[in-house]
KENU-594451 format. One record per atom (N, C-alpha, C): residue in three letters; z, y, x. Coordinates in steps of 0.02 Angstrom, whole numbers, padded with zeros to 5 digits, always signed. Atoms other than C-alpha are relative to their C-alpha. Layout:
BEGIN
alaZYX/...
//
This chain:
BEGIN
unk+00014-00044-00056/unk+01367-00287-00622/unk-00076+00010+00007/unk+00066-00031-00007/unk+01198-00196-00611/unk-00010-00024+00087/unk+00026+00006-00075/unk+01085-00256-00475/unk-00024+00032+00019/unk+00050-00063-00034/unk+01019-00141-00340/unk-00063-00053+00044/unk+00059+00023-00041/unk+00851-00199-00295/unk-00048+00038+00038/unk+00028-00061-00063/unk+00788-00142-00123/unk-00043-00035+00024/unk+00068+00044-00036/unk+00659-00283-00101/unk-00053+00029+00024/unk+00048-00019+00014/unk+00526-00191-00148/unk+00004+00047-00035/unk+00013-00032+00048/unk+00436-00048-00240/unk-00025-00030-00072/unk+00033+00009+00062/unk+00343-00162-00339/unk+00045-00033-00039/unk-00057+00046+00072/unk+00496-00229-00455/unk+00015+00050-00031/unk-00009-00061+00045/unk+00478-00063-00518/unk+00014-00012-00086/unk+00012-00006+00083/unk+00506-00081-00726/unk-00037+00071-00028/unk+00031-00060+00011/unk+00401+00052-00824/unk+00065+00014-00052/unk-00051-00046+00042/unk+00492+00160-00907/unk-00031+00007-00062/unk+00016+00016+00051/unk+00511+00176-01079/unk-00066+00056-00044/unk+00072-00049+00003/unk+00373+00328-01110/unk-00055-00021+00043/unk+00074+00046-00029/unk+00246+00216-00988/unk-00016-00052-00058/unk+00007+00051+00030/unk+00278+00076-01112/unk-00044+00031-00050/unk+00019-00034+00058/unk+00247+00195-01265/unk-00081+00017+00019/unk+00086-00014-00025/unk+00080+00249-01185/unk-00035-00061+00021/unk+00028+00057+00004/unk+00029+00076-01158/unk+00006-00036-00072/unk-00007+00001+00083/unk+00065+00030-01338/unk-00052+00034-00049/unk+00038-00028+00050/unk-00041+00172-01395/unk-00090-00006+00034/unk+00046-00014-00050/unk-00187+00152-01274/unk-00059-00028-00039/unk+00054+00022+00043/unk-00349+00147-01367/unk-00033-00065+00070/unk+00041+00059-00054/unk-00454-00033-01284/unk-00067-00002-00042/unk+00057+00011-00018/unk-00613-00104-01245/unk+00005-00051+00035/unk+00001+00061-00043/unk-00679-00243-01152/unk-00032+00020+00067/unk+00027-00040-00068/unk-00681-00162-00971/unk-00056-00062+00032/unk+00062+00035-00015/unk-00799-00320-00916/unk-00063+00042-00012/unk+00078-00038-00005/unk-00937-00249-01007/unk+00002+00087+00010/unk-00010-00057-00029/unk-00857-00067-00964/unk-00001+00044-00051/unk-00008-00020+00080/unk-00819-00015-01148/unk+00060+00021-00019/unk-00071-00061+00008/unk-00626+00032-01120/unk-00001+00030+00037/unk+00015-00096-00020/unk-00613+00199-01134/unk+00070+00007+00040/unk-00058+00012-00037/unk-00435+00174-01051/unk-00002-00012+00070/unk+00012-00003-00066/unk-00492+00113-00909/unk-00046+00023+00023/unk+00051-00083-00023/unk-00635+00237-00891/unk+00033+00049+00029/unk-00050-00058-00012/unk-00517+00358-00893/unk+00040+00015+00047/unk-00041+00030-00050/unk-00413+00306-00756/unk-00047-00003+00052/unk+00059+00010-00049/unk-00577+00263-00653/unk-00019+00065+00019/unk+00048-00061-00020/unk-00650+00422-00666/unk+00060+00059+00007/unk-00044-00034-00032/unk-00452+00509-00641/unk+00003-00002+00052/unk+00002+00009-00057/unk-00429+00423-00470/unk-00054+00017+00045/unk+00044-00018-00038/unk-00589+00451-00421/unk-00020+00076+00009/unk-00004-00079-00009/unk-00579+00644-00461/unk+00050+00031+00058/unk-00074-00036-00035/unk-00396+00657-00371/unk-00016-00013+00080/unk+00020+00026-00051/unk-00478+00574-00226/unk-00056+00032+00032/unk+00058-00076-00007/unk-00645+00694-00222/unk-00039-00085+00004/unk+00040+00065+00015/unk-00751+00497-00240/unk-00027-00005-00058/unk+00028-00029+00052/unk-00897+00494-00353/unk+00049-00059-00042/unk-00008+00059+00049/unk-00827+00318-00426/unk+00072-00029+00009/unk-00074+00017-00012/unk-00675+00207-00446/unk-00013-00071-00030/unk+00018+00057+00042/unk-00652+00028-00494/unk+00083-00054-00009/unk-00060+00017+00001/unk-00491-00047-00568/unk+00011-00065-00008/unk+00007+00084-00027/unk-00432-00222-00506/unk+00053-00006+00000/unk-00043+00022+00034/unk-00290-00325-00539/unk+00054+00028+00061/unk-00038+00002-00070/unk-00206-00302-00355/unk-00023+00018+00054/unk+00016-00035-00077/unk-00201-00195-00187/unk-00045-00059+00044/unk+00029+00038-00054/unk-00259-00380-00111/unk-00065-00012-00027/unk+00049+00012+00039/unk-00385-00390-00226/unk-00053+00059+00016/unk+00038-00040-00034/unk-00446-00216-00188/unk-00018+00014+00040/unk+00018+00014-00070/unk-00441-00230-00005/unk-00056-00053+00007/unk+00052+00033-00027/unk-00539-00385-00003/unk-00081+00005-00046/unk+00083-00030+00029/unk-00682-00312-00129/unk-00006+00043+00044/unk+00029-00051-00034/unk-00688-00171-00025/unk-00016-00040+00075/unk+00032+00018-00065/unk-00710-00272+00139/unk-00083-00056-00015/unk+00071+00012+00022/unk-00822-00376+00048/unk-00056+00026-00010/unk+00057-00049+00008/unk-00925-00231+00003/unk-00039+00026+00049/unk+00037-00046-00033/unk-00945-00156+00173/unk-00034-00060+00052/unk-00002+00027-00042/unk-00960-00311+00256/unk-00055-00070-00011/unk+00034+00076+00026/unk-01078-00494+00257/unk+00012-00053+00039/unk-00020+00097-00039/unk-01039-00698+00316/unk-00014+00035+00065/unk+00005+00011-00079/unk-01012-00670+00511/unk+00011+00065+00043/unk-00010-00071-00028/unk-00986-00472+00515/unk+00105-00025+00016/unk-00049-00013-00037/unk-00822-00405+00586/unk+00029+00031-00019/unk-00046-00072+00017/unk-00665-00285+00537/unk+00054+00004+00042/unk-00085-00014-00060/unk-00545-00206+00668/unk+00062+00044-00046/unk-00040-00013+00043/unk-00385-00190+00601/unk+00054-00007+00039/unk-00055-00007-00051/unk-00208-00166+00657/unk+00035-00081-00033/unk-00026+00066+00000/unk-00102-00315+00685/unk+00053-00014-00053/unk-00059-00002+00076/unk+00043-00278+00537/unk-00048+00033-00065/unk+00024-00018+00091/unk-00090-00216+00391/unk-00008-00044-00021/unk-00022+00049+00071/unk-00083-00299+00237/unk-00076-00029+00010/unk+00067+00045+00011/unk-00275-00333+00242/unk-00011-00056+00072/unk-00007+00009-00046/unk-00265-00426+00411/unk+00069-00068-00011/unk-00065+00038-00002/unk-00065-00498+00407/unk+00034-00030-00067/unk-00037+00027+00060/unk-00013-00505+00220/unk-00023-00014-00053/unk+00037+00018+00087/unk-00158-00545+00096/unk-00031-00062+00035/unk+00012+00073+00001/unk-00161-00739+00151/unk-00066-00023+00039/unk+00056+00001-00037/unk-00313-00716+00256/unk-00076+00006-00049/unk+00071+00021+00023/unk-00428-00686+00123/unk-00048+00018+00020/unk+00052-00018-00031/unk-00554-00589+00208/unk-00043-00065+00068/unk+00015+00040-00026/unk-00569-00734+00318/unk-00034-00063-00026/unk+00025+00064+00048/unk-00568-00868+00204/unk-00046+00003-00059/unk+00031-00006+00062/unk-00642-00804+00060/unk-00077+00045+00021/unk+00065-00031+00007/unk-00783-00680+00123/unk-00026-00024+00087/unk+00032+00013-00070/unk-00812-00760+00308/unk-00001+00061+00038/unk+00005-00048-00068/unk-00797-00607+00382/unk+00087-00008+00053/unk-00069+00005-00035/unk-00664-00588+00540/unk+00023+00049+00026/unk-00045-00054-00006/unk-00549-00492+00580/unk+00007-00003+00081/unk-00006+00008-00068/unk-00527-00419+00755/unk+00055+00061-00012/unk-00056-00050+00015/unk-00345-00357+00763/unk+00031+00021+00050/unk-00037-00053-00051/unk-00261-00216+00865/unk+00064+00019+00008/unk-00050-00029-00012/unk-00089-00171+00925/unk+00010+00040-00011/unk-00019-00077+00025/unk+00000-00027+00843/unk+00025+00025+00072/unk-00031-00047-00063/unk+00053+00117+00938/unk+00085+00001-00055/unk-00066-00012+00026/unk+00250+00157+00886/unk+00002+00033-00035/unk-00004-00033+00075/unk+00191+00267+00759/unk-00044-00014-00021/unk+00053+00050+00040/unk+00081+00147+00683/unk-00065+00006+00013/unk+00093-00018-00009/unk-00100+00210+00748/unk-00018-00038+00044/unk+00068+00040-00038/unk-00236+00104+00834/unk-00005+00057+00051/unk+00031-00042-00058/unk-00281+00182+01008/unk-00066+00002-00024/unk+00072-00025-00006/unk-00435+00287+00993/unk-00041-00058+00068/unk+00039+00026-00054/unk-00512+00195+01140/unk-00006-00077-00011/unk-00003+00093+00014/unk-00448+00006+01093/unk-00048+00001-00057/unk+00047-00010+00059/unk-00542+00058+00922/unk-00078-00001+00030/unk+00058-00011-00045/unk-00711+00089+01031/unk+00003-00047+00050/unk+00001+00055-00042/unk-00668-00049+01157/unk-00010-00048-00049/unk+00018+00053+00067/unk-00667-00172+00990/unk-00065-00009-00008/unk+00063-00004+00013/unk-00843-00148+00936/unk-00024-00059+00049/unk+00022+00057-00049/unk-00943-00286+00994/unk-00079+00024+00008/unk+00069-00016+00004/unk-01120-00289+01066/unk-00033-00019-00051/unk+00021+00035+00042/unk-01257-00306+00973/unk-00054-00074+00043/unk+00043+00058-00053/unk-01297-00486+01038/unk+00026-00060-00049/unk-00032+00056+00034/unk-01272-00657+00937/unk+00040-00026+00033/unk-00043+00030-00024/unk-01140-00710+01039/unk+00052+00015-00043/unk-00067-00018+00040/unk-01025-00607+00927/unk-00029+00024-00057/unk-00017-00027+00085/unk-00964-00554+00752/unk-00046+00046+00022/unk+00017-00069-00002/unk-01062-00403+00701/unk+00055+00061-00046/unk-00066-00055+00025/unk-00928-00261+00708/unk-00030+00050-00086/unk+00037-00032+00056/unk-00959-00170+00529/unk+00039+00084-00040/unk-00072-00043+00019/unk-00774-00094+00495/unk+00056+00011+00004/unk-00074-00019-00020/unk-00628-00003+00525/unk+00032+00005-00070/unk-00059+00014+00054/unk-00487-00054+00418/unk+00047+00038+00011/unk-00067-00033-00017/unk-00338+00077+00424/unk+00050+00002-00065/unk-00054-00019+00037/unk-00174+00097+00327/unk+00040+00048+00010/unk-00025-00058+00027/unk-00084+00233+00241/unk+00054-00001-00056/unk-00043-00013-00076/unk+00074+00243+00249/unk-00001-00103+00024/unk-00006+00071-00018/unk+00106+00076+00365/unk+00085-00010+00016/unk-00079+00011+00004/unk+00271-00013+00361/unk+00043+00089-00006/unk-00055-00060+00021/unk+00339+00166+00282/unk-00047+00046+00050/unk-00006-00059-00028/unk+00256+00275+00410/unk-00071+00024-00008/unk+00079-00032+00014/unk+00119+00408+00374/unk-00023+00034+00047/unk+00067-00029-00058/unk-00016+00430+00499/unk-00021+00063-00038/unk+00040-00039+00005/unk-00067+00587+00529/unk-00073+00035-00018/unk+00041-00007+00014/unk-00213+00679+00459/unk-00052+00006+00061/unk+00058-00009-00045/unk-00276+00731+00621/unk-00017-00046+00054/unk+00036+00051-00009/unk-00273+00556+00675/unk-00034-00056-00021/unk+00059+00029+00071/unk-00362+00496+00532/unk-00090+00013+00028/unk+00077-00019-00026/unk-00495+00607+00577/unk-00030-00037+00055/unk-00004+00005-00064/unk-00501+00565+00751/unk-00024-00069+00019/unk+00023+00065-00004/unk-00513+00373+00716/unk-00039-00040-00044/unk+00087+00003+00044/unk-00647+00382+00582/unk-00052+00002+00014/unk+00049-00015-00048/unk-00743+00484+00700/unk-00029-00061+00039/unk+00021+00056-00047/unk-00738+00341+00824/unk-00046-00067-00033/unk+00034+00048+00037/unk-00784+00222+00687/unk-00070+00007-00019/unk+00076-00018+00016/unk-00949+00337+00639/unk-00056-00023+00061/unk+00032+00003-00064/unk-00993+00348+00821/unk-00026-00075+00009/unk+00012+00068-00023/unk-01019+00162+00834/unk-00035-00016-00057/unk+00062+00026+00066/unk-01118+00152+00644/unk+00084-00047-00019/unk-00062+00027+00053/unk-00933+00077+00554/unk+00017+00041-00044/unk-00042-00036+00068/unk-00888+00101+00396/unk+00061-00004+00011/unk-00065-00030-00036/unk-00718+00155+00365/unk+00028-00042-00061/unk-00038+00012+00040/unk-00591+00086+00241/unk+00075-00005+00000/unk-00071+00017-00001/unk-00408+00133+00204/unk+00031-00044-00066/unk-00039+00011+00034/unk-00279+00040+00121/unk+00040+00023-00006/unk-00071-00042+00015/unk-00191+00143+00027/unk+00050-00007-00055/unk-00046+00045+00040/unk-00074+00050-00061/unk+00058+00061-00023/unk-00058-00043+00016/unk+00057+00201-00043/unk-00016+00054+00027/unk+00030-00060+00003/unk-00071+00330-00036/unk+00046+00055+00001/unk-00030-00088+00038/unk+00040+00480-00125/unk+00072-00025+00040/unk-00068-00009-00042/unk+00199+00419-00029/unk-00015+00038+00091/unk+00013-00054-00061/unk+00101+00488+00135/unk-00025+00074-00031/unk+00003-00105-00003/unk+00043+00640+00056/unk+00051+00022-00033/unk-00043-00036+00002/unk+00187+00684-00007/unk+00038+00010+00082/unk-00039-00027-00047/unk+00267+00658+00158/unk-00033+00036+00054/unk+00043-00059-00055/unk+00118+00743+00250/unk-00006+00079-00031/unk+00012-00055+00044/unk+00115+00876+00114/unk-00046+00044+00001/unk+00074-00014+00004/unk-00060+00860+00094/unk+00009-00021-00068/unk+00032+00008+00062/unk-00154+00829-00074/unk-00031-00093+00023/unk+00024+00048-00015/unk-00222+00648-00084/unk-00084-00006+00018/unk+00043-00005-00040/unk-00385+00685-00039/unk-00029+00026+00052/unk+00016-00024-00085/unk-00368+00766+00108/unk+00018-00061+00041/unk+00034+00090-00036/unk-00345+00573+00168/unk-00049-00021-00009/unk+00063+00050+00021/unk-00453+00497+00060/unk-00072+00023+00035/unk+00068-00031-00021/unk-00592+00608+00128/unk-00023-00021+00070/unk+00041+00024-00070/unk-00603+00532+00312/unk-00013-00052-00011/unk+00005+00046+00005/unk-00641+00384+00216/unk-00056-00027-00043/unk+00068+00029+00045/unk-00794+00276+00146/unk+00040-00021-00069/unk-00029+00031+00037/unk-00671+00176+00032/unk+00076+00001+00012/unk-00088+00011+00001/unk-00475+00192-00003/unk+00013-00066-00087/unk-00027+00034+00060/unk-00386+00077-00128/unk+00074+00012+00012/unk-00048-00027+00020/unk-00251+00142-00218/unk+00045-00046-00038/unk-00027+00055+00041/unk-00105+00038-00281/unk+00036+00027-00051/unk-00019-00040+00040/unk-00023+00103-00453/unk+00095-00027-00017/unk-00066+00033+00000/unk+00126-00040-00441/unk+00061-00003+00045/unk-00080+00014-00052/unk+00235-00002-00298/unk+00015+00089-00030/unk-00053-00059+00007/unk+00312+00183-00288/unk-00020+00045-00080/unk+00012-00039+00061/unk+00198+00252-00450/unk+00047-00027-00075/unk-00044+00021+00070/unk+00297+00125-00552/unk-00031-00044-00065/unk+00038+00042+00033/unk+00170+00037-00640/unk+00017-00056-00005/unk-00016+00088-00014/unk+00181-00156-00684/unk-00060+00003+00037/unk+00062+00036-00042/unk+00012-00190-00625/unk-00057+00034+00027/unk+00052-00049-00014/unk-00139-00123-00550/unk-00020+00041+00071/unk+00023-00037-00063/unk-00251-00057-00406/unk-00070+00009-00003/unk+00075-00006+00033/unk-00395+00048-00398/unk-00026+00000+00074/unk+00027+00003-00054/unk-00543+00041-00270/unk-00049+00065-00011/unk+00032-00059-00015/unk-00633+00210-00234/unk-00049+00010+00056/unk+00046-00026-00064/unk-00784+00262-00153/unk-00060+00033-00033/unk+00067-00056+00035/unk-00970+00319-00191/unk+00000-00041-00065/unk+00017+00051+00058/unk-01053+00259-00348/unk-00036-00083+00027/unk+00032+00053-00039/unk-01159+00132-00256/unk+00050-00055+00022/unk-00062+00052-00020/unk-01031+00065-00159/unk+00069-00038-00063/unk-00035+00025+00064/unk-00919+00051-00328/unk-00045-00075-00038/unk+00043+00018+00036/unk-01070-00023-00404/unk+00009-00097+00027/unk-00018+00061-00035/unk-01073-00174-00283/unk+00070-00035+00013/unk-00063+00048-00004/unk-00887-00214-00275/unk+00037-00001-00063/unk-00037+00032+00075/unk-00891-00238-00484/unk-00031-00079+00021/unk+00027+00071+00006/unk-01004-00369-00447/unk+00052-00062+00052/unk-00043+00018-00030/unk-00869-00440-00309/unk+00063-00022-00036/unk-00064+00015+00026/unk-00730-00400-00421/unk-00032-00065-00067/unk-00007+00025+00051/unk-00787-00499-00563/unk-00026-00076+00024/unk+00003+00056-00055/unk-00843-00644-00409/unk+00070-00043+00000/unk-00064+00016-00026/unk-00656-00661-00401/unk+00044-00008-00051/unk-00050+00010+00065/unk-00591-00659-00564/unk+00042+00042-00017/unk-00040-00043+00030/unk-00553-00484-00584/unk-00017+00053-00050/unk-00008+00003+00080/unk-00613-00471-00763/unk+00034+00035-00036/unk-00056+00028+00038/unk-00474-00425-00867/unk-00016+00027-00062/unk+00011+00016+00087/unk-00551-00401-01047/unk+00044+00086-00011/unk-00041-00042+00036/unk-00437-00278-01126/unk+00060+00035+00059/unk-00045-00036-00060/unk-00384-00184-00969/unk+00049+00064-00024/unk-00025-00074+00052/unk-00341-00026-01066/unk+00065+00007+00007/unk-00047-00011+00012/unk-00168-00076-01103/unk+00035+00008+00075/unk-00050+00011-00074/unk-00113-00094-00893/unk-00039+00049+00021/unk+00057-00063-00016/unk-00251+00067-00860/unk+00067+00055-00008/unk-00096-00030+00038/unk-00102+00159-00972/unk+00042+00030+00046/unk-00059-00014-00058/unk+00019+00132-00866/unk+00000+00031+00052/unk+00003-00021-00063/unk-00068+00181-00713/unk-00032+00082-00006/unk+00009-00054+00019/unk-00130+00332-00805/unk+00064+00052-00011/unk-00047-00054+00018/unk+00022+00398-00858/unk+00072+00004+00079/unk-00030-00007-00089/unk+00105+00350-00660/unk-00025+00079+00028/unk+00047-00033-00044/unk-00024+00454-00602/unk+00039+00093-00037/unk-00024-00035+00035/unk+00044+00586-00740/unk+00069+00037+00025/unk-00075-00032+00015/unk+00237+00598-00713/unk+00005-00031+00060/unk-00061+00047-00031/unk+00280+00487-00574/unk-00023+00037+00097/unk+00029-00010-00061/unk+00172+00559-00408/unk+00050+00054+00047/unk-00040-00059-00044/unk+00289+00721-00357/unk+00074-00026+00008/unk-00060+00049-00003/unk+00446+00602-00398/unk+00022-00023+00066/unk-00006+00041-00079/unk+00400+00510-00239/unk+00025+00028+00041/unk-00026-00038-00043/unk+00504+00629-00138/unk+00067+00014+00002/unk-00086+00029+00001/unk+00663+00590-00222/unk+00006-00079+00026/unk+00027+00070-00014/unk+00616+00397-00169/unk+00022+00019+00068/unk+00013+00004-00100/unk+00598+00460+00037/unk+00059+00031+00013/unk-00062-00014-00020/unk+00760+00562+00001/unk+00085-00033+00012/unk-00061+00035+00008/unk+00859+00432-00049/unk-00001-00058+00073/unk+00021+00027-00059/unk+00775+00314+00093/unk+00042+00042+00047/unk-00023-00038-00063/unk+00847+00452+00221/unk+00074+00009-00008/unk-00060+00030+00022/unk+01011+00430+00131/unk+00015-00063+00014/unk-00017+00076-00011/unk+01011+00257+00151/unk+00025-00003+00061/unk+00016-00004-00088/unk+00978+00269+00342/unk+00053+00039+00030/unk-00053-00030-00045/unk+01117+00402+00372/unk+00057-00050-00017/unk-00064+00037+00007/unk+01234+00297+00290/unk+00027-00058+00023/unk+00004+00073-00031/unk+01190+00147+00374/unk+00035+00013+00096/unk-00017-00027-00039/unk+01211+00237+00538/unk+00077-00013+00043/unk-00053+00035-00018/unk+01330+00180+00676/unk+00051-00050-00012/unk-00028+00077+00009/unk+01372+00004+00609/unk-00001-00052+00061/unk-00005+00073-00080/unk+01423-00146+00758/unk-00090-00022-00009/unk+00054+00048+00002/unk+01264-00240+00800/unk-00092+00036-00051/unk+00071-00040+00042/unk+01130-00117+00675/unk-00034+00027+00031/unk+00027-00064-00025/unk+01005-00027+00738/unk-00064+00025-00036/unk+00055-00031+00055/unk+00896+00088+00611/unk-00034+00050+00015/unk+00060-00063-00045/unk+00721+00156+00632/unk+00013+00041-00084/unk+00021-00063+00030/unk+00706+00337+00553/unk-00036-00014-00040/unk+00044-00007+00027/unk+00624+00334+00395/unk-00037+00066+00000/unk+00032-00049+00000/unk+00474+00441+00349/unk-00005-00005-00076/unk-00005+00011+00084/unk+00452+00377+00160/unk+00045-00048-00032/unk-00052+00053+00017/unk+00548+00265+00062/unk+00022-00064+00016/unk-00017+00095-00045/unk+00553+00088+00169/unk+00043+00028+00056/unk-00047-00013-00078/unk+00694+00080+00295/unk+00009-00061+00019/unk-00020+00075-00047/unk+00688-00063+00432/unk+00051+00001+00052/unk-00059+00011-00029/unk+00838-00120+00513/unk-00016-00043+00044/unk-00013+00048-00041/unk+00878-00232+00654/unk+00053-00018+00035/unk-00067+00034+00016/unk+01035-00336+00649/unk+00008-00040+00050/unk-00014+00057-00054/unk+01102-00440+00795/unk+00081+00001+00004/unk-00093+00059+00008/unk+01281-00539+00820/unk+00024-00015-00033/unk-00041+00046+00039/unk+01394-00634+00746/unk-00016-00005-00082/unk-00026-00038+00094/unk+01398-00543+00545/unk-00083-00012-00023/unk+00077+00002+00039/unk+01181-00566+00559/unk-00008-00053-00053/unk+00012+00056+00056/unk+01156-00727+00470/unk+00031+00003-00069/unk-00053+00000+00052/unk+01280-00705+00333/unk-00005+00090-00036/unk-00004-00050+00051/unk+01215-00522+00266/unk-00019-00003-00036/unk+00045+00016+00043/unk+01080-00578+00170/unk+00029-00010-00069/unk-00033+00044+00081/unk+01204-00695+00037/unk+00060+00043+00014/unk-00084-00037+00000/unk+01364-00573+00076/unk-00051+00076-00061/unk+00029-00027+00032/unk+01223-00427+00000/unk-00007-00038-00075/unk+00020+00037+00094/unk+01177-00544-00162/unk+00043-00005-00030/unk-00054+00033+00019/unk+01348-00587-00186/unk+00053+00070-00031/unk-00032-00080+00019/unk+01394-00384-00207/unk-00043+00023-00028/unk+00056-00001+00053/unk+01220-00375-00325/unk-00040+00053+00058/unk+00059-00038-00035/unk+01111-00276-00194/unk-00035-00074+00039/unk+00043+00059-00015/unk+00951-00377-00150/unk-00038+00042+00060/unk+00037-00008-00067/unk+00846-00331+00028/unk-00053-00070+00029/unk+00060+00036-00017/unk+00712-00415+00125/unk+00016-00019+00068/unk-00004+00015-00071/unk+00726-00503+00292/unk-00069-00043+00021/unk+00052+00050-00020/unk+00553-00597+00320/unk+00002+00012+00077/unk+00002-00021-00079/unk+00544-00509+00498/unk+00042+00030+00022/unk-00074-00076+00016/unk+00676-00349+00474/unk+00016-00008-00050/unk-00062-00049+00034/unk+00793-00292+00384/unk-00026+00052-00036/unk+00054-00077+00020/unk+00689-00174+00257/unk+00033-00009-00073/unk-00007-00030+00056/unk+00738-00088+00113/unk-00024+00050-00035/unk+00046-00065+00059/unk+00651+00019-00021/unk+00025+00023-00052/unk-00022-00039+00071/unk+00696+00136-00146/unk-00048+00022-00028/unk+00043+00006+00067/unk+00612+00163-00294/unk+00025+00061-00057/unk-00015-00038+00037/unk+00617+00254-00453/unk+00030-00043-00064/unk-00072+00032+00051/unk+00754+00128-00546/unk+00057-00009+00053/unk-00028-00022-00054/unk+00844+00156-00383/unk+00039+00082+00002/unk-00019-00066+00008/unk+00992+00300-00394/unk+00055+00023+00071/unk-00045-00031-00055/unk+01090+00398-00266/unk+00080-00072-00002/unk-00041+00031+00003/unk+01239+00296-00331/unk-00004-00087+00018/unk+00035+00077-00029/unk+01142+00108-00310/unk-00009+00000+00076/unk-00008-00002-00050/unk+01111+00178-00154/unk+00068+00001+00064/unk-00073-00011-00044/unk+01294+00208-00089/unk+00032-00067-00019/unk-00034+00056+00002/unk+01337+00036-00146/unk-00020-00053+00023/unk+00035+00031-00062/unk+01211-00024-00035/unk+00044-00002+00060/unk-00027-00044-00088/unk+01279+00068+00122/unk+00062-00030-00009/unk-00074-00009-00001/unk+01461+00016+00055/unk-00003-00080+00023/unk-00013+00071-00017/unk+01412-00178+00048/unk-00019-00032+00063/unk+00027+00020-00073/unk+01319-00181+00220/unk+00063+00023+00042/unk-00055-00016-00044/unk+01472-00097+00295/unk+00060-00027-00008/unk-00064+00049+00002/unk+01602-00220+00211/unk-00021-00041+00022/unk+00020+00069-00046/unk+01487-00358+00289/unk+00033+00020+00078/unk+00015-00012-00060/unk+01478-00287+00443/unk+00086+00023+00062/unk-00070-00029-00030/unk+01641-00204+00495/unk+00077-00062-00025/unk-00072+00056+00000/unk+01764-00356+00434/unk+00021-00020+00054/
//
């Protein structure tokens, strides 16, 4: 029995024409900045993005915390919402690893920072406190894509106060497809985005960090602080080259099947499912049948996530039919 895995995007497998283009991928030793592979890739993302530069690093947590490292020094500050990944799910490294701290904000119900709590954050300038330096935002967050024109809106606020800006955009092209914008009509209210190539593009590995040249310039010397090196990058460049190729307009069969998921899930005992906008759908499960969906799901080969919710993702090894045998095994749990 074929497993349906809804953990995640990133258990993506490449497909067998990603492989072939990683196979043929002329290398270099990107350290000293000699594969032409990952040139290529550097100076793609950073075109698709309208950013003079680009810098490719092993992992989204990896690129988040060079880029906070970059904008930031021992004792400065980053306001950030209380569920982003740079903040809640990359182990605290910005804390631990670059001393800077995090001052984190309550989402609104469609994931945005209040304009005003953003500007109430900022601290004086007085040694009593951090020195505020940067606004941290995400794109999309838990599945949902902030608006462009409150992108703008809370960049602005960030200029007004002298903050740099930085999104994590881990699932960049899953909001512009569902804003049905171009990817740099985000990237553009922004000093620094980092782009991840391993969740919905399909990649095994890989995330790039984007911004000026300068600012690139200073977070090689960061990345390679951290041990993100990797010699003969070329061959995992590839992959994220040829994502970037075939896999970006895809992402819209991904948010359709997501909205499939969600109708089908629809009026079960005890469920109650938020609306997706892209391909993550979070659930929330209460009485009797909760404890026992988790291993009643594994036990019918579909895999899901419960750390907090009930979330499921579709992907591009993810099919209409994986999907209905989802919906079929949550509703033989549920309805016995």
């Amino acid at each position: 029995m074929k497993t349906i895995d809804l953990r995640s995007d990133t258990v993506t497998q490449p497909t067998a024409a990603m492989r072939a283009a990683m196979l043929e991928a002329p290398l270099g030793d990107d350290v000293f900045g000699d594969d032409p592979t990952v040139n290529a890739l550097q100076d793609r993302i950073a075109a698709m993005l309208d950013k003079e530069a680009a810098l490719f690093v092993p992992s989204g947590t990896q690129s988040n915390l060079v880029a906070i490292m970059s904008h930031c020094q021992r004792g400065d500050e980053y306001i950030v919402g209380q569920m982003a990944h740079t903040y809640r799910w990359e182990g605290g490294g910005a804390a631990v690893l670059a001393s800077v701290q995090p001052q984190p904000l309550d989402h609104q119900p469609d994931g945005t920072l209040e304009l005003d709590a953003i500007a109430a954050a900022v601290k004086p300038d007085d040694s009593h406190f951090a020195r505020t330096r940067l606004l941290c935002l995400e794109n999309t967050l838990g599945g949902k894509a902030l608006p462009l024109e409150y992108m703008a809106k809370a960049t602005a606020v960030a200029r007004q106060h002298g903050l740099a800006t930085h999104l994590d955009g881990a699932r960049l092209f899953n909001a512009a497809i569902k804003l049905g914008v171009s990817a740099h009509d985000i990237a553009e209210h922004f000093d620094s985005v980092s782009v991840c190539f391993s969740k919905g593009l399909g990649a095994p590995v890989g995330s790039a960090l984007v911004g000026s040249r300068e600012f690139i310039r200073g977070a090689h010397r960061w990345r390679k602080m951290l041990g993100g090196g990797m010699r003969q990058a070329g061959v995992l460049a590839a992959a994220a080259r040829y994502a970037l190729d075939h896999h970006v307009q895809r992402l819209a069969d991904d948010h359709a099947l997501a909205q499939r998921l969600a109708d089908g899930l629809q009026g079960l005992p005890g469920l109650t499912i938020e609306p997706p906008q892209t391909n993550i759908v979070f659930a929330d499960l209460q009485g009797p049948r909760a404890n026992g969906l988790m291993g009643h799901l594994k036990s019918r080969g579909v895999l899901a996530t419960g750390l907090y919710r009930l979330r499921f993702v579709t992907r591009l090894d993810v099919d209409a039919a994986g999907v209905d045998r989802a919906i079929a095994a949550v509703r033989e749990h549920l309805t016995a």
